[in-house]
GUPA-359643 format. One record per residue (C-alpha): x, y, z; residue in one letter. Coordinates in steps of 0.1 Angstrom, whole numbers, padded with zeros to 4 digits, always signed. Example, Ala and Ser with C-alpha at 12.3 -4.5 7.8 and 13.67 -1.06 7.14 Angstrom:
<vextors>
+0123-0045+0078A+0137-0011+0071S
</vextors>
This chain:
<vextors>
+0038+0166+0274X+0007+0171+0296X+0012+0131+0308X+0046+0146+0322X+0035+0175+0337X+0007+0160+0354X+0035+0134+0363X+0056+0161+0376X+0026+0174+0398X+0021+0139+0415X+0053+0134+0421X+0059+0170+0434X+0025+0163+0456X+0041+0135+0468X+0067+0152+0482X+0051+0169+0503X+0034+0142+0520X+0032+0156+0553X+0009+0182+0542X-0016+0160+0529X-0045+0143+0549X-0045+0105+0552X-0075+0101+0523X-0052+0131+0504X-0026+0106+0500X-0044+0076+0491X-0061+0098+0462X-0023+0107+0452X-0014+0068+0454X-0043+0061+0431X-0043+0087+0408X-0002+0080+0402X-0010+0039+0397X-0037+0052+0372X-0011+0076+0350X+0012+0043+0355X-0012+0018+0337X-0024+0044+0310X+0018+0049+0303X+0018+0009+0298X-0012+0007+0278X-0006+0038+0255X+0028+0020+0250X+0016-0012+0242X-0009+0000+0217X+0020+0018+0200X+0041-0010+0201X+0011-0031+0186X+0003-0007+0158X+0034-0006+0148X+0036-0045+0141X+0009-0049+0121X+0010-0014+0102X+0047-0010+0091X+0051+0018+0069X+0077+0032+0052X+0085+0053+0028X+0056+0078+0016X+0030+0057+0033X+0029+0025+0018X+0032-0009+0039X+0062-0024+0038X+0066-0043+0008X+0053-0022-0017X+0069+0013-0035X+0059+0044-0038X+0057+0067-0065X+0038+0097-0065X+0009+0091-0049X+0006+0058-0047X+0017+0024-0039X+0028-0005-0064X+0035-0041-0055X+0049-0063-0073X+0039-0104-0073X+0065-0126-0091X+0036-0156-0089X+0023-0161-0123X-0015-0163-0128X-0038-0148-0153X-0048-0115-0155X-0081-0124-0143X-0066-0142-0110X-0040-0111-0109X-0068-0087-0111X-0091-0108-0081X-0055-0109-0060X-0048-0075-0064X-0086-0064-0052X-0080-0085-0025X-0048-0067-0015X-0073-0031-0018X-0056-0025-0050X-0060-0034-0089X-0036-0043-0117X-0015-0014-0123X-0029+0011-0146X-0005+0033-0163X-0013+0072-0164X+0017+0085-0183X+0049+0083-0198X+0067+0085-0163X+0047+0063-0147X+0054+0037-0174X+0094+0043-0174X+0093+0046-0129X+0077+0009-0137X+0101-0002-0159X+0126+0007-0142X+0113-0004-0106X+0108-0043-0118X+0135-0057-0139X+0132-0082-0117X+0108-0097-0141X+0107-0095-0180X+0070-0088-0186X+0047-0087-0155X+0005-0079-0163X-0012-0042-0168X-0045-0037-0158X-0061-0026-0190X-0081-0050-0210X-0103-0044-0246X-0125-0075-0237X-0131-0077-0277X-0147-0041-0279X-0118-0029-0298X-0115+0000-0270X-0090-0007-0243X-0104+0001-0212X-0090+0007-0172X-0095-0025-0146X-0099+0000-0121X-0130+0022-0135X-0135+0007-0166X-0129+0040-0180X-0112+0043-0213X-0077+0039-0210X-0060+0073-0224X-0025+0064-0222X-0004+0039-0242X+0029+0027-0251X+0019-0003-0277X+0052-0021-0292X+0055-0017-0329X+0024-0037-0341X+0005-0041-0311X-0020-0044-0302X-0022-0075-0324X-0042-0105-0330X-0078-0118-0322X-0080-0130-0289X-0052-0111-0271X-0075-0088-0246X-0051-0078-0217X-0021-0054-0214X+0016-0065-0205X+0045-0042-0197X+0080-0055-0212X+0108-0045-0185X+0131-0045-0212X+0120-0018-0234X+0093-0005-0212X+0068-0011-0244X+0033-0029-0240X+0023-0056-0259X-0012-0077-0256X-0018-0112-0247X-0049-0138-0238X-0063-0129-0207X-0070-0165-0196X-0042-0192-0203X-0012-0171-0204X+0007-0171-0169X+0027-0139-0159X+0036-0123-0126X+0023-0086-0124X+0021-0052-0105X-0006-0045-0081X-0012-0001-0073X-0035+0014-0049X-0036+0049-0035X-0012+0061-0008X-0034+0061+0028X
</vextors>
């Protein structure tokens, strides 16, 4: 708004030309080829940041969803959940940790797309089930009727179908999965 108004004045200064001084008018000239290339460059950073940040929906990039405050992703690629968990911190996320019953049904719901896709919660044989994010202990579950199960299965999976996690081997099972990070 001040841009126009000071555009306004210029103009309206130009106007009245034959009031102004020979070195008065060269000073308007400049000053309104000035206001002109800061129009075109405040435009073209615009334009630019627009490009490479599109965001939609509750700020997250295009791409991703968002549900509460944050932003899920899902990658139909199948890896490991150790080369899900290095993509994902790539991406400035981590496998998808689930805080509650909500949470784990919005999932479910979001990516039927797939039948089981990765969680990012692992036990790494301690017999406690811990976050990928913090490490902290995970506090939230939704285990399938006899999981967790056997030796050797250290990483949560979510089941689309039924929304109920089940564990797997970390390292030679192949799965797409669900990438979250914090709305920005």
């Amino acid at each position: 708004m001040k841009l126009f108004i000071l555009l306004v004045f210029v103009m309206a200064a130009d106007a009245l030309d034959s009031c102004y001084t020979n070195q008065e008018r060269k000073n308007i000239a400049e000053l309104q080829n000035h206001i002109l290339a800061f129009t075109k460059s405040v435009n073209t950073l615009k334009t630019g940041l627009k490009s490479k940040h599109t965001v939609w929906n509750g700020g997250c990039k295009k791409g991703w969803k968002p549900f509460r405050d944050h932003c899920y992703h899902l990658v139909q690629d199948k890896k490991t959940w150790f080369e899900s968990e290095r993509f994902c911190k790539k991406e400035g996320s981590s496998l998808v940790n689930v805080d509650d019953i909500d949470e784990n049904n919005w999932l479910q719901s979001q990516f039927k797309v797939v039948s089981i896709f990765w969680l990012g919660i692992t036990d790494g044989d301690l017999k406690h089930w811990i976050n990928a994010v913090d490490y902290a202990p995970t506090k939230y579950f939704h285990w399938a009727s006899g999981e967790p199960g056997n030796v050797g299965e250290n990483c949560g999976m979510l089941q689309t179908t039924d929304g109920k996690w089940h564990d797997f081997p970390c390292g030679t099972q192949y799965h797409p999965f669900v990438c979250k990070k914090d709305v920005r």
